[in-house]
BAKOL-984188 format. One record per residue (C-alpha): x, y, z; residue number from 1. Coordinates in pm, whole numbers. Example, Ala and Ser with C-alpha at 12.3 -4.5 7.8 and 13.67 -1.06 7.14 Angstrom:
GURO        X        Y        Z   pos
GURO     1230     -450      780     1
GURO     1367     -106      714     2
REM end
This chain:
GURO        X        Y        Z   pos
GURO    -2295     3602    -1882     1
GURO    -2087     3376    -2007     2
GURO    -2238     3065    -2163     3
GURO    -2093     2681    -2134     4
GURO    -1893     2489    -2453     5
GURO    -1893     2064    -2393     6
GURO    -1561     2007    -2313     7
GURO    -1370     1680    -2104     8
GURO    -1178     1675    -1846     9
GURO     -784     1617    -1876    10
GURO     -549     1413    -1651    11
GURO     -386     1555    -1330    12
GURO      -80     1689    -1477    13
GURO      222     1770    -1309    14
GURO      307     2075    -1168    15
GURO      553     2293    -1410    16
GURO      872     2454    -1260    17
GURO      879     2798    -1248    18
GURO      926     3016    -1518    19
GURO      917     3366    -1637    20
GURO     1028     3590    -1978    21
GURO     1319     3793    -2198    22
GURO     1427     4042    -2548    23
GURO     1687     3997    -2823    24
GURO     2101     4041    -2958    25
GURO     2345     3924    -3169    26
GURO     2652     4006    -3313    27
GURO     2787     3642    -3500    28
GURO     3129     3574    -3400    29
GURO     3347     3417    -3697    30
GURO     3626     3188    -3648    31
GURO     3848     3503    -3604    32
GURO     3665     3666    -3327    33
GURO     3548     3940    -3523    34
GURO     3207     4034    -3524    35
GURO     2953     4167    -3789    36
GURO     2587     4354    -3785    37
GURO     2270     4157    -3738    38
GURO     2166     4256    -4086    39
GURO     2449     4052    -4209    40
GURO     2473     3778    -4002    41
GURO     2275     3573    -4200    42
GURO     2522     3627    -4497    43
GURO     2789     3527    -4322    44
GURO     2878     3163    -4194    45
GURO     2757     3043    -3853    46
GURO     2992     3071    -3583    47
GURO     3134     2772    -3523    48
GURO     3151     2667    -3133    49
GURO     3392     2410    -3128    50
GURO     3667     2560    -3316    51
GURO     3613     2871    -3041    52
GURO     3595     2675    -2777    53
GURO     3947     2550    -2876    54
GURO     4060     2289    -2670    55
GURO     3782     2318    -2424    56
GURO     3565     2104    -2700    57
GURO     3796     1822    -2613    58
GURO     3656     1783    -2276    59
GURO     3458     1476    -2145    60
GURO     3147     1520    -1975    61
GURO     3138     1329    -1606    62
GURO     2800     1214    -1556    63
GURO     2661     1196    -1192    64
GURO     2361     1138     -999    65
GURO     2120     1513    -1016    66
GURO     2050     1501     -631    67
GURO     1734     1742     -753    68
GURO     1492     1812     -497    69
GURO     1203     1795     -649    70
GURO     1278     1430     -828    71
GURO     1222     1094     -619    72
GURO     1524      864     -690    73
GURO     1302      621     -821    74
GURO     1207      882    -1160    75
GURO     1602      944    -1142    76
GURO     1664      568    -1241    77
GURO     1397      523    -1428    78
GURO     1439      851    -1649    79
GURO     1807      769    -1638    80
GURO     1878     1058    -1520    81
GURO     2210     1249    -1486    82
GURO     2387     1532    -1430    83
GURO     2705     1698    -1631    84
GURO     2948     2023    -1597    85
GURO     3061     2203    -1913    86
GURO     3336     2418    -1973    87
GURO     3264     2675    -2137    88
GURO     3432     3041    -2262    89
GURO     3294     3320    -2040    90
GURO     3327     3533    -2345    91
GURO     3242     3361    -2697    92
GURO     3358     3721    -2873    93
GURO     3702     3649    -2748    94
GURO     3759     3281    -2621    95
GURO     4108     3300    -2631    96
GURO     4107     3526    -2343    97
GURO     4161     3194    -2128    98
GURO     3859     3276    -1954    99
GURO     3597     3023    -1825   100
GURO     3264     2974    -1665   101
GURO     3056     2610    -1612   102
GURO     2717     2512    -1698   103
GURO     2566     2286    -1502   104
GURO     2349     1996    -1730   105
GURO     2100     1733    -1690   106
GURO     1975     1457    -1897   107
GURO     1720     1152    -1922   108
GURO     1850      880    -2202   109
GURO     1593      784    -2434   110
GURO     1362      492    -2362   111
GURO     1311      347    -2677   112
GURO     1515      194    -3005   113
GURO     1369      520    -3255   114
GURO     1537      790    -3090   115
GURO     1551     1125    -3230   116
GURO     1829     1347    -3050   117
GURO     1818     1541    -2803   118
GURO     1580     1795    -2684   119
GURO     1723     2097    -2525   120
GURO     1452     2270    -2299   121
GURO     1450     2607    -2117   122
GURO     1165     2680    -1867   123
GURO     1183     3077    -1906   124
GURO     1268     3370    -1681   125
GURO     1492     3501    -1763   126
GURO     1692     3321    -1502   127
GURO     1474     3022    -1442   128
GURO     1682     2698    -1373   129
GURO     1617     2424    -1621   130
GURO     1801     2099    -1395   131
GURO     1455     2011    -1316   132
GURO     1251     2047    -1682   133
GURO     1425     1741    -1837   134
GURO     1262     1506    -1623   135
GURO      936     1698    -1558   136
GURO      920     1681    -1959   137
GURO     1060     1291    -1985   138
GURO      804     1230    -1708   139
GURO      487     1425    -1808   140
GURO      547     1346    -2195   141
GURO      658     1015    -2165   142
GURO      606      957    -2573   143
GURO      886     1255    -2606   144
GURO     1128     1056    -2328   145
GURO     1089      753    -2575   146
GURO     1223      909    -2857   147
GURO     1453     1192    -2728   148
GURO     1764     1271    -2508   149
GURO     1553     1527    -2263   150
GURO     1870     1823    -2171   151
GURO     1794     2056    -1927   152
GURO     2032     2294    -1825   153
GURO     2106     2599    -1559   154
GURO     2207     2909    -1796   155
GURO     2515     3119    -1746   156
GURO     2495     3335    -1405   157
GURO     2184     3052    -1294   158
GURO     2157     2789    -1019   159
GURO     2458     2542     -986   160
GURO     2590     2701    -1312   161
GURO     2883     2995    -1284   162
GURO     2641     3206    -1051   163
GURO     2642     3628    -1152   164
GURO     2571     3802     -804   165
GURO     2587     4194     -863   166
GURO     2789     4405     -622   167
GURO     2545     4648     -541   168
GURO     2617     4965     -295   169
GURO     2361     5107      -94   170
GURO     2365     5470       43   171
GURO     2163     5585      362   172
GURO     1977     5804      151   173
GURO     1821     5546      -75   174
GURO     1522     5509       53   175
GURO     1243     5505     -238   176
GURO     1201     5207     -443   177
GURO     1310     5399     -746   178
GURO     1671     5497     -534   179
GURO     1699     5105     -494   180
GURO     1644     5027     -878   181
GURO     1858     5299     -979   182
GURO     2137     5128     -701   183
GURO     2085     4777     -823   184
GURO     2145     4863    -1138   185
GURO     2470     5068    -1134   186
GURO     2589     4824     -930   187
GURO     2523     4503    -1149   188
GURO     2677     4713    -1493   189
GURO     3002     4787    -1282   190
GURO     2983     4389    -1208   191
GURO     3278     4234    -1451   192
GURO     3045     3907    -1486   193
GURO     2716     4099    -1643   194
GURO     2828     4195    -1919   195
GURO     2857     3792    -2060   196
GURO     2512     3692    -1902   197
GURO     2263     3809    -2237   198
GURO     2081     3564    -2447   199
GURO     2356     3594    -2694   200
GURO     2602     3387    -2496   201
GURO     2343     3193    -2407   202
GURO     2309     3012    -2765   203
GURO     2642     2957    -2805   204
GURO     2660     2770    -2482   205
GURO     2333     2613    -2604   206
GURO     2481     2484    -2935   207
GURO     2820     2403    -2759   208
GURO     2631     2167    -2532   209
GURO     2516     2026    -2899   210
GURO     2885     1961    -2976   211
GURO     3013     1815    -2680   212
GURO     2742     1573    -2702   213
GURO     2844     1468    -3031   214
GURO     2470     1623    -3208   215
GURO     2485     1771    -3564   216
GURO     2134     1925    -3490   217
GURO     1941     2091    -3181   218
GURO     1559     2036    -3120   219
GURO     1423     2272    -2864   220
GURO     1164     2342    -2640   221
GURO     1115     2672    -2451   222
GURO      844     2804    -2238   223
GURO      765     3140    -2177   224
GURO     1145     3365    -2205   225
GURO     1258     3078    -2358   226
GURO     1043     3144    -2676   227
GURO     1285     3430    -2707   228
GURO     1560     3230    -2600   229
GURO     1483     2991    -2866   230
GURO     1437     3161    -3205   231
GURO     1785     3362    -3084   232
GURO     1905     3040    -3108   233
GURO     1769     2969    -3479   234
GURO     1874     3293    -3628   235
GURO     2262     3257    -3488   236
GURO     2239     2871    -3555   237
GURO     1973     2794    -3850   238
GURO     2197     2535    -4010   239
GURO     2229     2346    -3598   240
GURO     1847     2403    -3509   241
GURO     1598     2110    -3640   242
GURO     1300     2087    -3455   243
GURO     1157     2379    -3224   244
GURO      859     2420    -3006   245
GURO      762     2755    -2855   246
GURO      515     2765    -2565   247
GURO      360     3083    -2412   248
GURO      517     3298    -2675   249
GURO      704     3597    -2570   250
GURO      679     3917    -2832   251
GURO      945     3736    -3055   252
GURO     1014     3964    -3330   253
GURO      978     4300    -3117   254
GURO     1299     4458    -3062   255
GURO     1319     4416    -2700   256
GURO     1146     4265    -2438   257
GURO      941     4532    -2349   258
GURO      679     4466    -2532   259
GURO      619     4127    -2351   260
GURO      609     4326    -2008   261
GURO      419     4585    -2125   262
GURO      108     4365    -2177   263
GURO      115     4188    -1832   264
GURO      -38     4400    -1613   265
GURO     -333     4376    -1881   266
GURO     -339     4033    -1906   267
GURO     -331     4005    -1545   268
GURO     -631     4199    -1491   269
GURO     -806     4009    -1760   270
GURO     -774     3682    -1628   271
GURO     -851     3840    -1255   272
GURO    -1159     3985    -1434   273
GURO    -1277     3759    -1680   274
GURO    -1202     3392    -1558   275
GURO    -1125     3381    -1191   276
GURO    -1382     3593    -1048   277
GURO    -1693     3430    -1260   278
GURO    -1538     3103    -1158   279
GURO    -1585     3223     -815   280
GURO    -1963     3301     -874   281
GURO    -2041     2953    -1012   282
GURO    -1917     2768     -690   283
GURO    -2118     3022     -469   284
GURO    -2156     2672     -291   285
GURO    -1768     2727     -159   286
GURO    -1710     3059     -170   287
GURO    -2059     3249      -30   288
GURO    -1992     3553     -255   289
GURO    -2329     3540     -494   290
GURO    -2361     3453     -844   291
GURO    -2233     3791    -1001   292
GURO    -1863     3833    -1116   293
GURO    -1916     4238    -1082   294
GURO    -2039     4196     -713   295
GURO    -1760     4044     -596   296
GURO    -1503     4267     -773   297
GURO    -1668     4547     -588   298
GURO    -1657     4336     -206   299
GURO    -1268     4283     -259   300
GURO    -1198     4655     -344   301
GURO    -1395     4726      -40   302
GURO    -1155     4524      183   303
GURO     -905     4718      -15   304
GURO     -801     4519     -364   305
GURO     -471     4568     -449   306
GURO     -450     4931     -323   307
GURO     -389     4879       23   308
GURO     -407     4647      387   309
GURO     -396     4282      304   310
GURO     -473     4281      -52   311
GURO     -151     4345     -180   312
GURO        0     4123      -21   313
GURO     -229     3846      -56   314
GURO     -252     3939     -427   315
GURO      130     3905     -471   316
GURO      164     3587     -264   317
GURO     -136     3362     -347   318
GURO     -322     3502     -616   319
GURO     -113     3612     -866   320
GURO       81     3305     -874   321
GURO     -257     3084     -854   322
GURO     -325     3296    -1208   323
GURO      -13     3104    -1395   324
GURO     -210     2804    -1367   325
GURO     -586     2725    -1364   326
GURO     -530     2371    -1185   327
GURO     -485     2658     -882   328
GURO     -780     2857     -899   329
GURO     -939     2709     -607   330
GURO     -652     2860     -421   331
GURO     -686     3193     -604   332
GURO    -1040     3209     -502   333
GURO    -1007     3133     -159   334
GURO     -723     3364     -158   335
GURO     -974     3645     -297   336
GURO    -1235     3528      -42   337
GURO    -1007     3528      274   338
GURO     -952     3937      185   339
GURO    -1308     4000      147   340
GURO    -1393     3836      473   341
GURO    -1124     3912      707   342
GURO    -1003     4251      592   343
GURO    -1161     4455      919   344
GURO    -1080     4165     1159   345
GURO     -696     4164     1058   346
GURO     -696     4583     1013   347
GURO     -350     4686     1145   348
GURO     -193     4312     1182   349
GURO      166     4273     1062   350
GURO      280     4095      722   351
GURO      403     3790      929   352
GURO       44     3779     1133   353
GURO     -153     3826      848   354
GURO       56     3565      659   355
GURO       -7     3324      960   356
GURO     -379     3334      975   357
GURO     -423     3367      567   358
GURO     -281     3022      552   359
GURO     -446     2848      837   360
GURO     -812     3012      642   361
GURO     -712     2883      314   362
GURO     -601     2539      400   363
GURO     -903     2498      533   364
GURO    -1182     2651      258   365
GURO    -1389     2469      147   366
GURO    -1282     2275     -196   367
GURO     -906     2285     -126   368
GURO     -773     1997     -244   369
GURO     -444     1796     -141   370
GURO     -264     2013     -459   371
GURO     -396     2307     -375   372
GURO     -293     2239       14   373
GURO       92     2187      -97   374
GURO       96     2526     -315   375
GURO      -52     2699      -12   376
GURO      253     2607      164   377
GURO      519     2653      -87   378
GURO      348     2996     -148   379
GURO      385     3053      267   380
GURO      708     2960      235   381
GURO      846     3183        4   382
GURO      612     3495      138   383
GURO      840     3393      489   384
GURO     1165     3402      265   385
GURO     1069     3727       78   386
GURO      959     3884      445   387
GURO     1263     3859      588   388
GURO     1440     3950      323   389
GURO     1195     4315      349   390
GURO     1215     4394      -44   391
GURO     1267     4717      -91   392
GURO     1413     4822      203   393
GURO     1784     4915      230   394
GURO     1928     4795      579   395
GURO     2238     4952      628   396
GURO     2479     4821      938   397
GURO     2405     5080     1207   398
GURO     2618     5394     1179   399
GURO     2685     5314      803   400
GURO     2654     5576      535   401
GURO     2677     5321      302   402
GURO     2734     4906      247   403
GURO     2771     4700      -72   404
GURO     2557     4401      -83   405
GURO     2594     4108     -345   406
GURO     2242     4074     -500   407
GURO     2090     3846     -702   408
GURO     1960     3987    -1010   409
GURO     2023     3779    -1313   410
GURO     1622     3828    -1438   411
GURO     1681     4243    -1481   412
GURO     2048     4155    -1633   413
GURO     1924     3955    -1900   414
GURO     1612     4107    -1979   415
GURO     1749     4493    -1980   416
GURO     2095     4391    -2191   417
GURO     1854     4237    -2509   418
GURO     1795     4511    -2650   419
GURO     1733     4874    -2545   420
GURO     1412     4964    -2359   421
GURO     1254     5311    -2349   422
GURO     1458     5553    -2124   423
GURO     1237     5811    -2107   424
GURO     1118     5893    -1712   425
GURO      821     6085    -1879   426
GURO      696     5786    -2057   427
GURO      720     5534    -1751   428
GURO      519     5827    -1578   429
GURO      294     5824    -1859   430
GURO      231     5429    -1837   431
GURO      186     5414    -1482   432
GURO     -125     5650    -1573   433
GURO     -227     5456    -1782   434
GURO     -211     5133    -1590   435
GURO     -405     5334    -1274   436
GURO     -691     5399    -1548   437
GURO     -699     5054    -1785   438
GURO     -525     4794    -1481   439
GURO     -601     4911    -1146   440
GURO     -571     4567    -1069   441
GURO     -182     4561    -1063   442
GURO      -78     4939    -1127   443
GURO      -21     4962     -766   444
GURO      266     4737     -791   445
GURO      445     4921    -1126   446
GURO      439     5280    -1004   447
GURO      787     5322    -1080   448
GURO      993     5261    -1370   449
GURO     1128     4989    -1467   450
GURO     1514     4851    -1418   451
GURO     1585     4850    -1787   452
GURO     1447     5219    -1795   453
GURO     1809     5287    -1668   454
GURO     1987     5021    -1849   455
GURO     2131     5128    -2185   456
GURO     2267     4851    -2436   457
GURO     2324     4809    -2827   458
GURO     2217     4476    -2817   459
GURO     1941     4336    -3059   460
GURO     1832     3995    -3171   461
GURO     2001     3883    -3506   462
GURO     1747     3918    -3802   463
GURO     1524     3622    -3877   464
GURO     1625     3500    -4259   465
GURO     1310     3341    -4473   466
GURO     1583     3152    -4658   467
GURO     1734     2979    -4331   468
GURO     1544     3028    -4040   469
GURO     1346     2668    -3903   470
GURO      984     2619    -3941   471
GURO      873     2634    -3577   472
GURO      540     2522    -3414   473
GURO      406     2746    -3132   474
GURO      164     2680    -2843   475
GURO      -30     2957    -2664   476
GURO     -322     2979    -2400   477
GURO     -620     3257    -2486   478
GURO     -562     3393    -2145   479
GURO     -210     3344    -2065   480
GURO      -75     3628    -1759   481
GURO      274     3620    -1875   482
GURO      292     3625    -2223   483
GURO      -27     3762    -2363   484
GURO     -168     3621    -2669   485
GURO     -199     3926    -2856   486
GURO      237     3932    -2817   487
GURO      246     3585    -2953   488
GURO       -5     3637    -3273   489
GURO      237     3907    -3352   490
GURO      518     3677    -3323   491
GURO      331     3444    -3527   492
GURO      334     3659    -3805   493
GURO      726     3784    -3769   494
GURO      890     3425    -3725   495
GURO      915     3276    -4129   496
GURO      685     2935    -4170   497
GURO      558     2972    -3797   498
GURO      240     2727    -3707   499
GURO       37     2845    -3455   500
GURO     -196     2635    -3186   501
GURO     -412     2823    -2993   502
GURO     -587     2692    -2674   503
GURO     -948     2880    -2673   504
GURO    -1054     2984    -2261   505
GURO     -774     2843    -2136   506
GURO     -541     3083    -1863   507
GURO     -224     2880    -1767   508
GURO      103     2989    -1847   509
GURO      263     2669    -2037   510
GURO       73     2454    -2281   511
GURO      210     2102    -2351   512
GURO      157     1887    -2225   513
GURO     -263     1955    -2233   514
GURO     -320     1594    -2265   515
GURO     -593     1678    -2552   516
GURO     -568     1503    -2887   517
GURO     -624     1858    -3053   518
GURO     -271     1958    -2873   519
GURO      -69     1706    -2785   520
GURO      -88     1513    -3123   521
GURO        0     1813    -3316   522
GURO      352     1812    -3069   523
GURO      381     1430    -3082   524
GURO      344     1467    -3517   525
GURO      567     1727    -3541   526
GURO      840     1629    -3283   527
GURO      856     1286    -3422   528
GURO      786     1261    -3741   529
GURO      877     1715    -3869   530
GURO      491     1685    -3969   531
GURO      356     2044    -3896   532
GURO      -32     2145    -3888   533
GURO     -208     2149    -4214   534
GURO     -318     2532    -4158   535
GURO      -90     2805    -3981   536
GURO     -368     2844    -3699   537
GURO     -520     2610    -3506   538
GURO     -832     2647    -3305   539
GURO     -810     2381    -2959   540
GURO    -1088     2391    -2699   541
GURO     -959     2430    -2302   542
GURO    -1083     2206    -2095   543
GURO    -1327     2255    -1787   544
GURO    -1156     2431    -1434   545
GURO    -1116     2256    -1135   546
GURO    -1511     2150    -1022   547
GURO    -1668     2284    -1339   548
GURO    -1824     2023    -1564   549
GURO    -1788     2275    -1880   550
GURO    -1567     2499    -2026   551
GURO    -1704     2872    -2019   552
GURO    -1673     3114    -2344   553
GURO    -1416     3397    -2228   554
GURO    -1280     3702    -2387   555
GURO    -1355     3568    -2736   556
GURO    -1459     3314    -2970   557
GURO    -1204     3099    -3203   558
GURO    -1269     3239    -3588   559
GURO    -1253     2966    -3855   560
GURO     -888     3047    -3886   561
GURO     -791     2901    -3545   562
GURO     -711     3242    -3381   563
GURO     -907     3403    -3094   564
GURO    -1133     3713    -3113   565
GURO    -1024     3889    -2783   566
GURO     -973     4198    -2650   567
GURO     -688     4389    -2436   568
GURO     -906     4554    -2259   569
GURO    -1283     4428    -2262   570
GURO    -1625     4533    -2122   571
GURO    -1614     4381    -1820   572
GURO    -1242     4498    -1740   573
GURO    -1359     4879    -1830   574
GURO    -1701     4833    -1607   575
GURO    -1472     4692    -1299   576
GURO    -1298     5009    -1356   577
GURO    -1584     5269    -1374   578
GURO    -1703     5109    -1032   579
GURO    -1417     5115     -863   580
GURO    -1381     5471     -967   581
GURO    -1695     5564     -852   582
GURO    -1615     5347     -499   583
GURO    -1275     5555     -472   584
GURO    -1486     5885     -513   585
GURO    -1694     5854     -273   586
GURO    -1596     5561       -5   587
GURO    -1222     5555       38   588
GURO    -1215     5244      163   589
GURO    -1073     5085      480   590
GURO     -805     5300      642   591
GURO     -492     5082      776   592
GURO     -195     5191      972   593
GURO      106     5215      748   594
REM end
């Protein structure tokens, strides 16, 4: 059992935007256009943006009222916030091809007489829109808005920036999920726009935005893909990068992304098994389930888990997002409990029914608080969006043999064209197997290979040098879903002068701000003043869940050197798995229409 640590509770922080992940290229462009290896990039001189830009750096930024959804026009005058549209070359290998795309800007003007710069943020993805980061940052860290021009920004192919939309064309006979991928992506590499939406042009349009705005250095913060995003950045620009902050650290220093999507569907079932589920059995008050983790694993692969009826669905809809965030675990719980209760009562209802009566249920469990009621509905809403849409169905005009669709599909773009991913069918086989054995939890969702499986590329990240590359300070959560902490130790240990906090039992995705002393002052010291943590690791203690008046030991303990003990795969995870092989072998489970 897992066995209480003291802990406080922290302020109601504001919701993040979302965010997900990406890999790694670059080949430096000199003032001649001609490009050179990674391996001697950092020999080389930087590339310098404004003389490519050519007269394109002359331009003057128009500055205009955001209209952002999400931000009341009361934080827009306050934060001083505004909106911009750059210029920039679609191609920074060959600018004077005449050739242009926009990217769409935001910024919040420092509040206070010290200020620092400006603070470029990314909120991940790949593809994630970043209009709406400046002023959750300038609002949430309100020390950070004192002291620093917050610039948030749509990248290339993104939101109100040039948008990439991949002509896709589908056949009649494309009918497995596999057909589709393969489709999608043939279609995107025969799009003339993919080939300029990578990381790589990414930082140039990054450090361009640093020129136009008249900057000699960049600080940075990146969540999630943009940790990758971010050291990219450092290596093509170490001269132009000053301060940078990494939080939920990708597998920076791996060739590709892979490795970052590789240990999801582990981390997943970790925090499913190890955190959510025994959070469940300490409110036995709300949920009814008992007070043993293992007992109510086995009543939700009963109803079906992940495998099959409602469970996948409300697994991909409610829980899995709840997961990014422990402020929603009341949510993910009730989620959990409305598929263990109502599984036979809603055998054979549609998607749109079951959707219908899941949300009614959950907005009504017991503990749901006003939060937890409005991401219940945002998560309805985008179920709704994502049901009509039918994912992976190909609806072809009736009589058609064929019809080209224009898809959205920046995320696969960028995260396939970092750097090559394993192409070998066998081996995708070979993981799927694996997952069904060690992740049961979300194998049934990755049963086929992956986009980038099919996506070939000679792109790689440029080579981190000791000599030049920034000293860096990174933030990462012990049970993190979307970039696991084992990825972001590694990176730790790749990226030169890298400090390390670590956040012991904590599962969201995105650290700062934790409003804790032990993390936010580290930020605070090093954003402000370039002071970085006495020792490379550094041990912080989460804070309770929602309703729990302690924090609970998880996974592993901190060691005295600030990193966490943990495991992949532990104990409980393999016991989960023994039982629900011996369920499978002898109770299939419920049987539901297809």
């Amino acid at each position: 059992m897992p066995h209480p640590t003291t802990g406080s509770h922290r302020p109601h922080r504001v919701r993040r935007p979302a965010a997900l992940l990406a890999a790694t290229l670059v080949a430096a462009v000199l003032g001649s256009g001609a490009a050179v290896t990674p391996a001697a990039a950092a020999k080389t001189a930087e590339p310098d943006t404004a003389a490519l830009a050519a007269s394109l750096a002359t331009q003057q930024l128009s500055w205009e009222p955001c209209g952002l959804a999400d931000v009341s026009p009361e934080d827009e005058a306050q934060l001083r916030l505004s909106c911009a549209t750059v210029t920039v070359p679609r191609d920074w290998h060959n600018p004077r091809d005449g050739k242009t795309i926009q990217v769409r800007i935001s910024r919040t003007v420092a509040s206070g007489s010290d200020r620092k710069g400006i603070l470029l943020v990314n909120p991940g993805g790949p593809g994630g829109s970043g209009l709406s980061l400046a002023p959750y940052v300038a609002r949430s860290a309100p020390t950070v808005a004192e002291h620093y021009d917050v610039i948030g920004f749509d990248p290339r192919g993104v939101g109100q920036s040039t948008p990439l939309l991949c002509s896709v064309t589908y056949r009649d006979t494309d009918v497995t999920n596999d057909q589709i991928t393969q489709a999608n992506v043939a279609g995107c590499r025969g799009t003339e726009l993919t080939k300029y939406i990578t990381t790589e042009q990414t930082t140039y349009d990054m450090d361009f935005i640093r020129v136009l705005l008249g900057e000699q250095k960049l600080n940075y913060l990146g969540y999630s893909y943009g940790t990758w995003l971010g050291p990219w950045y450092a290596a093509t620009f170490p001269s132009r990068t000053n301060r940078m902050v990494l939080d939920s650290v990708a597998a920076v220093g791996s060739p590709t992304l892979q490795e970052t999507w590789d240990l999801q569907p582990f981390t997943r079932d970790r925090a499913f098994q190890e955190q959510l589920l025994p959070y469940m059995a300490r409110h036995d008050d709300l949920y009814g389930r008992g007070t043993d983790p293992m007992a109510i694993r086995e009543m939700f692969e009963r109803a079906g888990g992940t495998r099959i009826g409602m469970g996948p669905f409300m697994f991909g809809f409610f829980i899995l997002g709840a997961l990014y965030d422990t402020q929603n675990y009341p949510t993910a719980a009730a989620a959990v409990n409305t598929v263990i209760e109502y599984y036979e009562e809603w055998n054979g209802w549609t998607p749109e029914q079951i959707l219908a009566a899941a949300t009614a249920k959950m907005l009504a469990a017991p503990g749901i608080t006003g939060d937890d009621r409005a991401y219940i509905e945002q998560s309805r809403v985008t179920a709704e969006a994502a049901l009509k849409a039918q994912p992976g169905q190909v609806q072809l005009p009736q009589g058609a043999a064929e019809y080209t669709y224009d898809i959205d599909y920046v995320f696969e773009v960028i995260r396939c064209q970092d750097g090559q991913w394993n192409d070998s069918i066998a081996h995708w086989n070979a993981f799927s197997r694996r997952l069904t054995r060690d992740a049961p939890l979300v194998a049934p969702f990755l049963q086929n290979p992956p986009a980038c499986a099919y996506w070939p590329t000679s792109n790689r990240m440029p080579t981190f040098d000791k000599e030049t590359f920034p000293k860096v300070l990174m933030l990462q959560d012990e049970l993190d879903v979307a970039t696991a902490y084992e990825g972001a130790v590694a990176a730790s240990k790749k990226l030169p002068g890298a400090s390390m906090i670590s956040v012991d039992n904590e599962g969201s995705h995105g650290v700062f701000p934790y409003y804790t002393s032990c993390v936010d002052d580290a930020v605070y010291a090093y954003l402000l003043d370039g002071r970085l943590p006495a020792e490379k690791y550094t041990g912080c203690q989460a804070v309770p869940l929602p309703g729990d008046t302690a924090v609970f030991e998880v996974g592993g303990k901190l060691t005295g050197k600030g990193t966490v003990r943990t495991s992949l795969i532990t104990d409980d995870m393999r016991a989960a798995n023994r039982m629900l092989k011996r369920m499978l072998r002898t109770e299939p489970g419920p049987s539901y229409p297809e």
